[in-house]
N, C-alpha and C positions, 0 to 999 in steps of 0.2 A: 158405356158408362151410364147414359141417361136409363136405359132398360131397368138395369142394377138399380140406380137409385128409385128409378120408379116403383119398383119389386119391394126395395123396403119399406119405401113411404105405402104403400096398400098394404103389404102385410105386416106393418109397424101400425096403424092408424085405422085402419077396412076392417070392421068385422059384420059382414051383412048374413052369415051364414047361421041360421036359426036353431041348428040341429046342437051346437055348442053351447052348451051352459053358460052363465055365468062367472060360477069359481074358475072354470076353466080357461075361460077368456083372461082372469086375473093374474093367472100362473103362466099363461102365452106372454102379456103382457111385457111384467118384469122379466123375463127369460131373454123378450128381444131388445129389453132395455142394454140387460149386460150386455147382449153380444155386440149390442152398438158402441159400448163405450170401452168393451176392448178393443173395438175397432179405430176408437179415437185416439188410446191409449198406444196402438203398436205404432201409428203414424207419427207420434211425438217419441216415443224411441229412436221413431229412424230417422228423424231430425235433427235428436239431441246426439246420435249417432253420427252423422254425416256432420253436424258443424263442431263438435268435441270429440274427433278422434283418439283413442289412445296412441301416445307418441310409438311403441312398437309395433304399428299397426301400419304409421304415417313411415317408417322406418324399414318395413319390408315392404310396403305399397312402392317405392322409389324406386325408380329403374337403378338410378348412379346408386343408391345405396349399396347395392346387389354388384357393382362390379367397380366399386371404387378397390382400388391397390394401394398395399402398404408397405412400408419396409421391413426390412427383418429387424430384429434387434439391435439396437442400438450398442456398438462396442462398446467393451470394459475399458478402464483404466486399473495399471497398475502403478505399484509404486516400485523403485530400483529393488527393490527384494523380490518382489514378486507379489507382495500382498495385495488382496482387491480393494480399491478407492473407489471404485462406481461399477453398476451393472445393471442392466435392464434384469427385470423378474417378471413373470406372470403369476400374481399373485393374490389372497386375499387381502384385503385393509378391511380396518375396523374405523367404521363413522359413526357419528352421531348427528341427530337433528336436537340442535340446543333451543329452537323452536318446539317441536313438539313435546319436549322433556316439560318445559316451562307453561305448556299450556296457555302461550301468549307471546304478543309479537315484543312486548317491551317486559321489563322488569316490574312496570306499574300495573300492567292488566294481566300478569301468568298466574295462573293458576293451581300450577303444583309444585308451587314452588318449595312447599315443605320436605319433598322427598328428595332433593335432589344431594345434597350432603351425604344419605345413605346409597344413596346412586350410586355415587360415585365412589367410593368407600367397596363398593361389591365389585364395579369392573375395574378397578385397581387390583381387587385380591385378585379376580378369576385370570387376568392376566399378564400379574404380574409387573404391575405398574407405580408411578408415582401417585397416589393420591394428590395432592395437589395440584399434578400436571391435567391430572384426566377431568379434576373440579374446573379446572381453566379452561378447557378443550369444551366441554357441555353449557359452557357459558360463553360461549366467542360470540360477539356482538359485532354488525358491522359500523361503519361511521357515524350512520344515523344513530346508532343506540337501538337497534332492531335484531332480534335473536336471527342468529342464521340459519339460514337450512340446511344448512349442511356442515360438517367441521369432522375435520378426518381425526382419529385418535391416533389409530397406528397405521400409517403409509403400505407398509406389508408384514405379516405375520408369515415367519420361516419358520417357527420350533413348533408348532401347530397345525395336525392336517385338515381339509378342509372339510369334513365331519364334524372333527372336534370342535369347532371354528363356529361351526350352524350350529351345534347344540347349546353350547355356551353363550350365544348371542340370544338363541330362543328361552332357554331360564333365566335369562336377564331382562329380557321383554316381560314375559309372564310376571315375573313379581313387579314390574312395574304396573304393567295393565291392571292387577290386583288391587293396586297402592291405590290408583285413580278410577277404577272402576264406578263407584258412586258418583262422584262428581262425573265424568265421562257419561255414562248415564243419563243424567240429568240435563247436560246441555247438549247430549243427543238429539232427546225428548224436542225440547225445546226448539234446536234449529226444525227438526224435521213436522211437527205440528204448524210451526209458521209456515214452512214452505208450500206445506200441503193444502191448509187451508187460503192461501195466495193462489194456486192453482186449481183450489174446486171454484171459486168465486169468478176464477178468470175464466173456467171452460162453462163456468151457466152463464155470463155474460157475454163472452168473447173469445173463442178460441185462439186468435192471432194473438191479443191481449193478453191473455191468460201464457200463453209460452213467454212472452217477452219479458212478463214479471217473475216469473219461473228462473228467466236466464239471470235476469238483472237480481234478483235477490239470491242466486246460486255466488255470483259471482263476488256480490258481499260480504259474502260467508266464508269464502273457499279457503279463508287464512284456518277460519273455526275448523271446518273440515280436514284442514289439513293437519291442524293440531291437534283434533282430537282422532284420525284415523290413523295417521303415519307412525311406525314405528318410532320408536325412539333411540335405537341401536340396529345397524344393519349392516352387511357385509357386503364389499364390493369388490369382481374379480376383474380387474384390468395390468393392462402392462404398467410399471411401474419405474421410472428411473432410482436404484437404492444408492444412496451415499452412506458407505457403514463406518466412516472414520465420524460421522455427524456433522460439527464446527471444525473439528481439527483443516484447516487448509481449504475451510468454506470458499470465503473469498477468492482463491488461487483456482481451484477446481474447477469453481462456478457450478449453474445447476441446465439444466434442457428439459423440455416442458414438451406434451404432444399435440401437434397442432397441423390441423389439414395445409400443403400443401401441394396448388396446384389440384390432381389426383389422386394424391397418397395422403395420407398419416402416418405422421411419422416424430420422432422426438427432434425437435431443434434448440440445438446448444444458444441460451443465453448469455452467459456471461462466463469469464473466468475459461481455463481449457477448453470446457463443453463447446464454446460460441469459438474461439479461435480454430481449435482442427478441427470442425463439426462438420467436413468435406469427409474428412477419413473414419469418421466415428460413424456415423449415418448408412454409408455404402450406398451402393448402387441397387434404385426401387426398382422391386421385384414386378413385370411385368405379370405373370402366372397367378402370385398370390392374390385373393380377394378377402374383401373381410365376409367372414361365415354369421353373424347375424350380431345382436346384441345380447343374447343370450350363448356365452362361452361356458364350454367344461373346460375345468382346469390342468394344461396338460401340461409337457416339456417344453420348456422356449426353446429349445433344439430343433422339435417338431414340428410347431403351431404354423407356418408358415412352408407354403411350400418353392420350390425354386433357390438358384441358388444365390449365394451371398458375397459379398466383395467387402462387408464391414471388415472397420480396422480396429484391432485393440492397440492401444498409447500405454507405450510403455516408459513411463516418466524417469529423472533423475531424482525425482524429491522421497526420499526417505522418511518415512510417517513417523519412527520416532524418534527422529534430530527433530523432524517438524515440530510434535509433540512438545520438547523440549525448551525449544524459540518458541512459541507462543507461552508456553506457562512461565518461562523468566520473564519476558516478555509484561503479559497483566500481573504478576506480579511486583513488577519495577513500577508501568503504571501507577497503580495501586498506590505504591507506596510514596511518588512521589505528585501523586493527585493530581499527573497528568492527564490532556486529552485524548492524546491517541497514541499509535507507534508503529513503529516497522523494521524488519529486520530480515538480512536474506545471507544464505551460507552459501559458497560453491566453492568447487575446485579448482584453484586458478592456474592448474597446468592444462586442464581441459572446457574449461570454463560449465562444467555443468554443476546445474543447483541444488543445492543438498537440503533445503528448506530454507520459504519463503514467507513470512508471516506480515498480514496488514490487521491492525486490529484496532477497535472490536472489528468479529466477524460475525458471521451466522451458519445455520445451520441449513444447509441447502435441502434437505428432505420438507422443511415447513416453509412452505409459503409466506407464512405471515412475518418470520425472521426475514427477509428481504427486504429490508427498509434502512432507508437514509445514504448516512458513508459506511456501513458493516459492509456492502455489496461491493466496494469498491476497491481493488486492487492497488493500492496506496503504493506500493515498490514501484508500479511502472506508471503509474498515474500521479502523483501528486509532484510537482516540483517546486522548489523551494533554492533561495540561495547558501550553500553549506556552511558559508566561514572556512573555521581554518582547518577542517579536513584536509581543502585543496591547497592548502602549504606543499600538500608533496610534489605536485604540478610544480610549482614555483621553483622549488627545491631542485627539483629532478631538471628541469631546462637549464638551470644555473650551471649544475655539476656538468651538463650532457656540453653545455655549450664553453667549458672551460672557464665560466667568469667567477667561480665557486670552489671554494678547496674546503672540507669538515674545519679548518683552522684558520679560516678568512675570518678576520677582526672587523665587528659589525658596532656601531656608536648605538645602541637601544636611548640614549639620550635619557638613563636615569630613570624612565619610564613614561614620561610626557615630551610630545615631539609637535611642534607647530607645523604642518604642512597645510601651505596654502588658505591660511586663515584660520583651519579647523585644529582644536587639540586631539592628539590619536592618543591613546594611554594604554599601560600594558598592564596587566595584574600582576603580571612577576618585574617588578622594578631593577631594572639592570643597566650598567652601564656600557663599555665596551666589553664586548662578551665573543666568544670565537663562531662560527656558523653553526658547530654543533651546539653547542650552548643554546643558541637563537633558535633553532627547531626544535629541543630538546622543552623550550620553556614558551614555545609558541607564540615568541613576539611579534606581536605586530609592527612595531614601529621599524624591526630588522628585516621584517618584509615586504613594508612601504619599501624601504631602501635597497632591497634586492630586486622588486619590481623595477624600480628608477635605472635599474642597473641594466637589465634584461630590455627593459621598452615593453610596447602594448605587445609591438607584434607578434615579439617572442612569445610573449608569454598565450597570446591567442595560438602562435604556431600548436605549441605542446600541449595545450587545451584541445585541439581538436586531434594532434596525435595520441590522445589517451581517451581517442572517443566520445566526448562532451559536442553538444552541437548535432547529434546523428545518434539514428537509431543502435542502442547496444545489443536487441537482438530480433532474429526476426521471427521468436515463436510470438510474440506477444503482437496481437494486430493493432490494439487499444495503446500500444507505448507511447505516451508523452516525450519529443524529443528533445525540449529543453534549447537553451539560447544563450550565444557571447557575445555580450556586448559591445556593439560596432564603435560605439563614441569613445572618442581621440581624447579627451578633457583628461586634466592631470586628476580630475576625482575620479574617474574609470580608475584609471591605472592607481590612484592609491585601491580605490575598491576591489580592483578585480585581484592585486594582489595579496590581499588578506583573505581569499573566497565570494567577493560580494560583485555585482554586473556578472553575473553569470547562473543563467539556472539549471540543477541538474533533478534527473529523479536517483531514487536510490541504487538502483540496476546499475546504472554509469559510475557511480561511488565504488560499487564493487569489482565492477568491470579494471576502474584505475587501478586499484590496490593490489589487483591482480598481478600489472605489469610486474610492479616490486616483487612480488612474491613468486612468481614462477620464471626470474632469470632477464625479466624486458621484453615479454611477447605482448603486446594485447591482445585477446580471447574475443570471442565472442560467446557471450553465456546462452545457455539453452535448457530447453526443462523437460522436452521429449527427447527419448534416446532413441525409440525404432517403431514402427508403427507394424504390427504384424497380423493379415486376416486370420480367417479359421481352418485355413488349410496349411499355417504354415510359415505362409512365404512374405515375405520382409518387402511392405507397400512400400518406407521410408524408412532411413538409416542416415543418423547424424555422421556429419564429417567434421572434425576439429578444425575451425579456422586460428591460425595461429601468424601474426608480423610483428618481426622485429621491429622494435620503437628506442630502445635503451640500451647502450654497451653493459659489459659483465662489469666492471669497475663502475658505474653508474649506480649500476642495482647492488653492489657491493656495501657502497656506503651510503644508499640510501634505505637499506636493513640495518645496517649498522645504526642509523639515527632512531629510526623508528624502534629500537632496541631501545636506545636510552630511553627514550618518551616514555615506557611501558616501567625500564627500571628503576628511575628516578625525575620522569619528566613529571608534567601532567595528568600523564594517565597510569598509574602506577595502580590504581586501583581494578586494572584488567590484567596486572600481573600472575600469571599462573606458575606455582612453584616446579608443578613437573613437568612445563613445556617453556623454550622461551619465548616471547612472544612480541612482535612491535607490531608499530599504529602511532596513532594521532588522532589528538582530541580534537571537538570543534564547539561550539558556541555562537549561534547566530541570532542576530533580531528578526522579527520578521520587519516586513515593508506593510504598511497600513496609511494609508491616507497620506504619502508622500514623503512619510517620516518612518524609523524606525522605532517600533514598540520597545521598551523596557520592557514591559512585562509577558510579551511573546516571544519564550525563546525555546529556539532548537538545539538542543544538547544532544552530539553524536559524538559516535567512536567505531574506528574503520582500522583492524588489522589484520595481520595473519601469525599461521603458528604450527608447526616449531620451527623457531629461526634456521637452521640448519638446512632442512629442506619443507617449506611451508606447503602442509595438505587442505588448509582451509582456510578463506579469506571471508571476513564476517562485517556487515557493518550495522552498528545497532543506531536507530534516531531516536526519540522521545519527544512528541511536542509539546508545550507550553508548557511543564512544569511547575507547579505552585510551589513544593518545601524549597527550600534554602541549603546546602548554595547545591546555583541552577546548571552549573557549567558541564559538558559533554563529559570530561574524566570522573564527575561525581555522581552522575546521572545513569548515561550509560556503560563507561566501561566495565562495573560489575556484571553488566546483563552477557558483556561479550567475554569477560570471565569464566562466567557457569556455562555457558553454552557452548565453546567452545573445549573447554576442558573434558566436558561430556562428548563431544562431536570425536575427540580424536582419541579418546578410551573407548569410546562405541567403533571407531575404525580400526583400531589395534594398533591406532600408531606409537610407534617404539619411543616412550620418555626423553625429552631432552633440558634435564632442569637447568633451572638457574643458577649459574656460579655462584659461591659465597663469594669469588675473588671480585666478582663484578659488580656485587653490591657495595662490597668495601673496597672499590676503587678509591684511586683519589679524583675527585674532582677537576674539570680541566681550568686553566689558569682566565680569570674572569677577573676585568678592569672593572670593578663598580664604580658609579658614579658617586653614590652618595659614600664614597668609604675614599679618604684624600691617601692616606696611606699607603692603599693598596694603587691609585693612580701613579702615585711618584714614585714607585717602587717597581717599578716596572722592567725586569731583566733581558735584556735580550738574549744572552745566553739561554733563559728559558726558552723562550721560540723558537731557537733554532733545534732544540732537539726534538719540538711535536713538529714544525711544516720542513717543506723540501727546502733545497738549499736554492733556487731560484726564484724561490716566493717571499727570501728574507728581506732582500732593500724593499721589496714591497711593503711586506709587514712592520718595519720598520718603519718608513714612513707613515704610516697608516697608525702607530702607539703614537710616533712623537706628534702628528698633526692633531690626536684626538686628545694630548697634553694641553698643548696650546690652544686649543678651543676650550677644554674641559677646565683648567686647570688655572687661573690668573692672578691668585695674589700675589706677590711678592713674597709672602712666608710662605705658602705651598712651593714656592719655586728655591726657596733656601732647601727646604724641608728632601726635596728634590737632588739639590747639589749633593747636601749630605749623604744618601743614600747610596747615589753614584760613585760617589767615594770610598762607601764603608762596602761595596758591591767590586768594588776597584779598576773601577771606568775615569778614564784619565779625559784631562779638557781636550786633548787632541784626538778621542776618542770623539768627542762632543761636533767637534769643528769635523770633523769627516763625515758625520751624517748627513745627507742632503736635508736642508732646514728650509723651510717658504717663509721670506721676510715680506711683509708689506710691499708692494711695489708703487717705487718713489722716484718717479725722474723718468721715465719709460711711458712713450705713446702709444696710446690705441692700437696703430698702425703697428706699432714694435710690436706687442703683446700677441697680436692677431698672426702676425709674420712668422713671430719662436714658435708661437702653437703649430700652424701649420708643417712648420719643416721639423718640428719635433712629433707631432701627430699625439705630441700629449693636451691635455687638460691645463690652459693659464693659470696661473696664481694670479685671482681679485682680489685678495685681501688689500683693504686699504683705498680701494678705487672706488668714486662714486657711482649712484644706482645708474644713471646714465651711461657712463666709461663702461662697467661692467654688463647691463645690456647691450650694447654696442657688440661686444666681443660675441657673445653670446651670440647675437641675431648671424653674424658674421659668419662665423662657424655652424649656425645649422641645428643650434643647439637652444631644445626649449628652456624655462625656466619659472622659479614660483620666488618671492619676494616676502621676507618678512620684516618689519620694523621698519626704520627710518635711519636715515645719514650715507653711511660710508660702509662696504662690505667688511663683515667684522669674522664672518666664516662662509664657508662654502662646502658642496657636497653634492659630486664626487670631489676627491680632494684633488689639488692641485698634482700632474705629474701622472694623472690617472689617463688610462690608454683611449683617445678620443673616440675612433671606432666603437667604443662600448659606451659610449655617452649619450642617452636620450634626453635628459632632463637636469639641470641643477638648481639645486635650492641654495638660497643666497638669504644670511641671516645681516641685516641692516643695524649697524647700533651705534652712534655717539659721532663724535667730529675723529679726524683724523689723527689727533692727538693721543687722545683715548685710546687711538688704536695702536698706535704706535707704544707706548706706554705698557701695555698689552703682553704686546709683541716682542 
């Protein structure tokens, strides 16, 4: 090297040789000037060379690049038809740089910005698109308000080959490059004169110097550079996961995204199906395959890999258009009732598989940018809330199962305001002594306190968790929310939990229940994949029906039969379908917020099946918070579970089963109201005996005349009374045979406590003070809640009632012994 440099420095500077001219000398001169400062010129090449590589350069330089492995394609999903709902592609997308279109990194500094309107206006026409989606797509900004570099239009283009594809993109460049040509031009000029003259000034002063300001002023520019060099439309060919249904069943699907794992690349399921079976969707990475560079030709996803494949295609139960169908009633009920959100899921409740599953909003799993907030969130198996009176049928169904319950058991609804334990409970349908069916049919609560009281915590926890509440309902779903019952013993549980409230479900569990009724008393376990099959064929996984009995056939008998009413003159009459028939139960919840129940957050659901006969689809629709009026489950939801199911079972072919006219224009069954004195004194017993059994009569019996003498106390109502009896032709010896509870007067604690035991019935309190009547109480094993002040004036369960079934009595306190006797 010294030789070299010494060689130029003489023949660069030395000229002692006399026989050369002068001009001549002049023209050596500059000759060895140039060659000097290409010489300075190649060395800063292979600098700006060696520290700014091109990334496909840095990308086949890599050993691991050249022999990382990938997986094969990522299995399809279909839907129970067979239609495609996902599929990997090798394909082209169409992107934009909504940076370089705008010729700036913000809105305040672009600079072409006037063309972009007609931009977008031409790659709308050439491909067929929405203008205003594609005007949106070339303006995507990210958080900062900084134009992005990147913004995909179309994810893949399938109805265009990939010719047509590059031509199209290239006469859309071109008249762009046209557009901004001048300008472009101009701040060419501009960056490039600075730079250049930064760099002669640096290599006459300082070569080290002169590069360093070279870099440093390269790299302040390089936004400029890249705005004004980069396309502004260009076409990208990689594998692609497509969701061709779009939103439809976003959320349930979920999306998978490709991302190095380990030594592969490969699509990994995030959320929704993708993320739960992403074991079987994925398969087994190909040892043999490698990736062949970053420049792909575009071939068959059949071929592109080679080695072989253990991917699974999922073969779902959901139907894209029942789906279809539940999501568009679905935001349009929404919509209409200026709700927040909703959910709604269909399945088979003989086999428990899902016929459409809707959480909404959703999104559209092909954009990215749609994946935001709760739209990603599967709300069926994720979100839990406490129902209300959906779960009357829990209640209902233990009652019937455990014998404490006949459709004609006579229930005190107390008019519609019921004092338990301090608090007022109130019913919308104000009713007095009303028959069981009645009381489910009209969804009272206060008949439900009182059927809880009857059943106890425990029961009522038993058949909570035998209808699946408490435990996972199924186990495609990894993400399921398992929900909780209420441990605490307190007489507010037990009012709560039997109206639906101390207990949380998600919606899965809701349908799971309604199932039982509806396919005979089995609980199911619901499922959303049917069989998972590779591409040779053979069946990776194949669902098996889990199916246990929980309910006798007379149980689920007349627990359709109720839910029949609900539908044809209960509550929910507004999910009545003419050509199917249809039962359910409405429900109505507060939510829980800061230790109190919200008025104005409520959950309005409706949970049936249909057609009564032989039920092929169990459906339950929620709606949250609801603004219009009125807010309640039967006004809310049951139209949604109306149209959707009526659609559901004309799209299955199932065979009509309308509604009787005979059933509409039944008669109504015989209801004691409170506020109507008439109808209390007039109370036939002949009637009863011909709707219940004949072993249920002294019961029922007692059960009118004890709700008389609580309900009923003037002296003119008790004339009003005689007469009746009379003109009915009930003689006083008829009277005097009835078993009657007088006050008890003259009889100790110790007696009291002595007859209950050897009779194993329920004491008569009336008349005894709050301490005598506690006494017995504690004695017996039996809790209790206390209202008022003095001398027991009622009680509940009534006197004579089978001890064994007595968890709790309520004891109404009012006036002196007198009073009560008077009464009485």
């Amino acid at each position: 090297m010294k030789f070299f440099w010494s060689r130029v420095g003489s023949f660069t500077f030395d000229f002692q040789d006399e026989s050369v001219n002068e001009d001549n000398k002049v023209v050596i001169r500059y000759i060895r000037f140039l060659f000097f400062v290409g010489f300075l010129f190649s060395i800063g090449s292979l600098f700006w060379v060696v520290l700014n590589p091109r990334p496909e350069v840095v990308e086949r330089a890599n050993p691991k690049a050249s022999k990382r492995s990938v997986t094969l394609p990522r299995g399809s999903i279909y839907d129970r038809a067979g239609r495609t709902v996902a599929r990997s592609v090798y394909l082209a997308g169409l992107y934009c740089s909504p940076r370089d279109i705008a010729g700036g990194e913000t809105p305040e500094i672009e600079r072409y910005g006037e063309y972009k309107i007609e931009f977008a206006q031409r790659i709308a026409s050439a491909f067929n698109l929405d203008y205003d989606y594609v005007l949106k797509r070339i303006n995507m900004r990210n958080s900062d308000g900084k134009y992005l570099r990147e913004s995909v239009i179309i994810k893949s283009i399938t109805d265009l080959s990939p010719h047509e594809i590059e031509v199209l993109v290239k006469d859309l460049n071109k008249w762009y490059e046209e557009r901004i040509k001048p300008q472009k031009s101009k701040d060419v000029d501009d960056v490039s004169r600075k730079d250049m003259k930064a760099f002669m000034r640096g290599l006459l002063s300082n070569l080290k110097n002169a590069y360093a300001k070279l870099l440093k002023k390269s790299t302040e520019n390089a936004s400029n550079r890249e705005v004004l060099l980069g396309p502004p439309l260009f076409v990208r060919y990689k594998w692609v996961r497509e969701y061709l249904h779009k939103e439809i069943a976003g959320n349930i699907i979920g999306f998978a995204s490709l991302e190095a794992v380990g030594d592969s690349v490969r699509f990994v399921g995030k959320s929704g199906i993708e993320h739960d079976w992403d074991d079987y969707l994925c398969g087994d990475v190909s040892k043999d395959a490698k990736l062949e560079g970053v420049s792909v030709n575009v071939g068959s996803s059949t071929n592109y890999f080679e080695g072989k494949s253990s991917v699974g295609n999922l073969y779902l139960t959901i139907d894209m258009n029942i789906q279809a169908c539940l999501e568009r009633e679905l935001d349009k009920r929404i919509d209409e009732c200026n709700a927040e959100d909703g959910m709604g899921i269909i399945l088979d409740p003989h086999t428990g598989a899902i016929l459409a599953m809707a959480s909404r909003p959703s999104y559209d799993p092909n954009l990215p940018e749609t994946r935001v907030g709760s739209a990603i969130r599967n709300k069926v198996i994720v979100d839990r809330f406490e129902p209300g009176s959906i779960m009357k049928l829990v209640s209902a169904s233990a009652g019937l199962e455990l014998k404490k319950l006949t459709p004609e058991t006579l229930i005190d609804c107390e008019g519609g305001a019921f004092n338990i334990g301090g608090k007022i409970l109130k019913d919308e349908h104000k009713m007095g002594v009303v028959t069981f069916e009645e009381c489910f049919q009209h969804s009272s609560n206060i008949g439900f306190v009182k059927i809880g009281m009857m059943l106890g915590l425990d029961s009522i926890r038993e058949y909570l968790r035998k209808f699946g509440f408490g435990e996972r309902a199924s186990s495609d779903f990894k993400y399921e929310q398992v929900g909780s019952i209420s441990t605490n013993n307190s007489m507010a549980t037990l009012r709560s939990m039997s109206i639906g409230y101390a207990v949380a479900v998600n919606t899965l569990q809701i349908a799971r229940a309604y199932a039982v009724v509806a396919n005979g008393g089995y609980l199911v376990e619901p499922y959303i994949v049917e069989k998972v099959v590779d591409e040779r064929g053979a069946v990776l996984y194949q669902h098996k029906v889990k199916r246990e009995k929980i309910l006798s056939d007379d149980t689920v008998e007349i627990m359709k039969s109720l839910c029949y009413r609900v539908v044809l003159k209960g509550t929910g009459k507004k999910a009545c379908i003419p050509e199917y028939k249809a039962g359910g139960k409405t429900g109505t919840a507060y939510l829980a917020e800061g230790g109190n129940y919200s008025r104005d957050r409520i959950i309005a659901s409706f949970c049936g099946f249909a057609p009564l006969s032989n039920p092929r689809v169990v459906a339950v629709i929620v709606i949250r918070y609801p603004q219009t009026t009125p807010r309640y489950g039967g006004y809310v939801s049951a139209p949604v579970f109306k149209n959707v199911v009526r659609y559901t079972l004309s799209y299955l072919n199932v065979p009509p089963d309308p509604v009787d006219r005979d059933d509409i224009n039944k008669e109504k069954p015989l209801i004691v109201e409170k506020d109507d004195e008439d109808d209390i004194e007039g109370v036939n017993f002949a009637e009863f005996e011909r709707i219940i059994s004949p072993e249920d009569i002294n019961r029922k019996r007692e059960i009118a005349h004890y709700s008389e003498s609580m309900m009923c106390r003037s002296s003119e109502s008790r004339k009003n009374s005689v007469q009746k009896e009379e003109i009915s032709g009930k003689s006083n010896d008829d009277e005097k045979s009835m078993d009657t509870f007088e006050p008890q007067i003259g009889k100790t604690v110790e007696e009291l406590i002595h007859q209950s035991k050897i009779t194993n019935a329920m004491p008569n309190l009336i008349g005894l003070t709050k301490l005598q009547a506690l006494e017995i109480l504690e004695s017996l094993g039996i809790g209790y809640e206390c209202n008022g002040y003095g001398r027991v004036a009622s009680q509940y369960p009534f006197p004579g009632y089978p001890l064994k079934d007595v968890n709790i009595c309520l004891l109404s306190l009012s006036g002196s012994l007198d009073d009560i006797l008077m009464e009485n």
